[in-house]
One Martini backbone bead per residue (centre of mass of N, CA, C, O) as a GRO file, in nm:
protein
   85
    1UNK     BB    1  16.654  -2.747  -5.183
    2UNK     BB    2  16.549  -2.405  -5.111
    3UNK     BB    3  16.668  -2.097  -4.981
    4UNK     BB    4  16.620  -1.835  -4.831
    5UNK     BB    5  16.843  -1.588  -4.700
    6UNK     BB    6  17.076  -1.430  -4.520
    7UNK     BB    7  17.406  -1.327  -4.520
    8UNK     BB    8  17.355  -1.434  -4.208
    9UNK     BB    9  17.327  -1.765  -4.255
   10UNK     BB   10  17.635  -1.785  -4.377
   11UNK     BB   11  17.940  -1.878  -4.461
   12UNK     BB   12  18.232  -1.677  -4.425
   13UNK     BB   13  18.455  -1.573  -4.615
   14UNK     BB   14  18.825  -1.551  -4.613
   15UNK     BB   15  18.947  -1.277  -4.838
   16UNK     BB   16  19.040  -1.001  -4.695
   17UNK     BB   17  18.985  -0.735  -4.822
   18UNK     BB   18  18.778  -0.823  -5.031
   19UNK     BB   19  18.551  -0.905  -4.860
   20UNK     BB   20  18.537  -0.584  -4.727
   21UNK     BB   21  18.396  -0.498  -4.971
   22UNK     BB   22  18.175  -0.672  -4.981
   23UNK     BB   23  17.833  -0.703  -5.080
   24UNK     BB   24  17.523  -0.825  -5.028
   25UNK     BB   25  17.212  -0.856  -5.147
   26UNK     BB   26  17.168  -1.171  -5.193
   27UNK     BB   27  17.043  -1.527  -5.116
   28UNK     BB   28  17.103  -1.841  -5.181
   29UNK     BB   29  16.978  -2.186  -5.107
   30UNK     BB   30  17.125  -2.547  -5.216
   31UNK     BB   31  17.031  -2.877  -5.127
   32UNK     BB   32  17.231  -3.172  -5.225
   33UNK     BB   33  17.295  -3.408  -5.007
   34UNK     BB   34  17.595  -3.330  -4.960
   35UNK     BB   35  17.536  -3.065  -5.086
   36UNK     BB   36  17.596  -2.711  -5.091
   37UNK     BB   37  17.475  -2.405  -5.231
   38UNK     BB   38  17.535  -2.096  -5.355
   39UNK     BB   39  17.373  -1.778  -5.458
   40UNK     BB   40  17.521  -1.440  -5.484
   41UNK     BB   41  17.478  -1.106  -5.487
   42UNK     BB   42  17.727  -0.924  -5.554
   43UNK     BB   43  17.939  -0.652  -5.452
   44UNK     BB   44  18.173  -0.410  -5.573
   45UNK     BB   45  18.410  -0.137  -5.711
   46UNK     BB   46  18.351  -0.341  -5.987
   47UNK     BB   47  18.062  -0.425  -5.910
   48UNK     BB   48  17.849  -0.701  -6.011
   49UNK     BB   49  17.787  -1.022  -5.909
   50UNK     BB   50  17.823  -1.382  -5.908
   51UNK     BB   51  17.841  -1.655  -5.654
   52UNK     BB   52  17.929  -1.959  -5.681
   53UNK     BB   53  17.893  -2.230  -5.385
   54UNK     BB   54  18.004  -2.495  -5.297
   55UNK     BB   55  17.983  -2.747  -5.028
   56UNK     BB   56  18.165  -3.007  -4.980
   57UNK     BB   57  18.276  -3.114  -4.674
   58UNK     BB   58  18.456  -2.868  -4.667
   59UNK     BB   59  18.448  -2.837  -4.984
   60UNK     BB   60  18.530  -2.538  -5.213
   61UNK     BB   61  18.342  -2.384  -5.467
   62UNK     BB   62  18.402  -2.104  -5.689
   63UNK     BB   63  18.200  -1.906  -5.935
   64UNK     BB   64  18.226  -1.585  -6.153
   65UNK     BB   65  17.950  -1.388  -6.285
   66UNK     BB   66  17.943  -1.110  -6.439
   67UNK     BB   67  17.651  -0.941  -6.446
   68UNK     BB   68  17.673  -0.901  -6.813
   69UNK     BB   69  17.659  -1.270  -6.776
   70UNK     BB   70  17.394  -1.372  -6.663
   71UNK     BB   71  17.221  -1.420  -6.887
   72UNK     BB   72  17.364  -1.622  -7.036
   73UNK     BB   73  17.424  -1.795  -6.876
   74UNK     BB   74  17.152  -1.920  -6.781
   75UNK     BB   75  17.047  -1.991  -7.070
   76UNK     BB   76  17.223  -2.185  -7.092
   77UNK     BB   77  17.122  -2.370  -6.869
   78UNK     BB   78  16.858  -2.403  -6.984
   79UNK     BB   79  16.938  -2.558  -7.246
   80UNK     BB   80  17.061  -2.781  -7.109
   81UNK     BB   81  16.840  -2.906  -6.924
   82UNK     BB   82  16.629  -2.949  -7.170
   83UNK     BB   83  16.845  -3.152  -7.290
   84UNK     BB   84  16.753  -3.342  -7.130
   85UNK     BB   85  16.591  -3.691  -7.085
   0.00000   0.00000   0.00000
């Protein structure tokens, strides 16, 4: 199920100084099962990144991946989707 957010529907993560210079731009939230995706579009002093974050059962698995490398990111994902039987 997807869902779109506003960046205060979500728990927010405590990352010291890094965090309160991130701003969210956007974000979705996917439920499967017993996990939650987070997909959220932040923005800090060095740019614009995607940050996917896991969350099950209260354990977090977090990848960044700089804005310049998205559009690659995204389409290696739909290569391999497709790729499944």
């Amino acid at each position: 199920m997807i869902h779109s957010s506003s960046p205060y529907d979500r728990p927010q993560f405590s990352e010291g100084f890094a965090a309160k210079s991130v701003r969210t731009l956007a974000t979705e939230k996917i439920e499967v099962e017993y996990k939650t995706f987070f997909l959220d579009l932040q923005e800090n002093h060095r740019g614009r990144f995607l940050r996917i974050t896991e969350d099950a059962g209260g354990r977090r698995e977090t990848v960044i991946v700089p804005i310049e490398n998205a559009r690659e990111f995204t389409e290696s994902l739909k290569r391999i989707v497709v790729a499944v039987p």
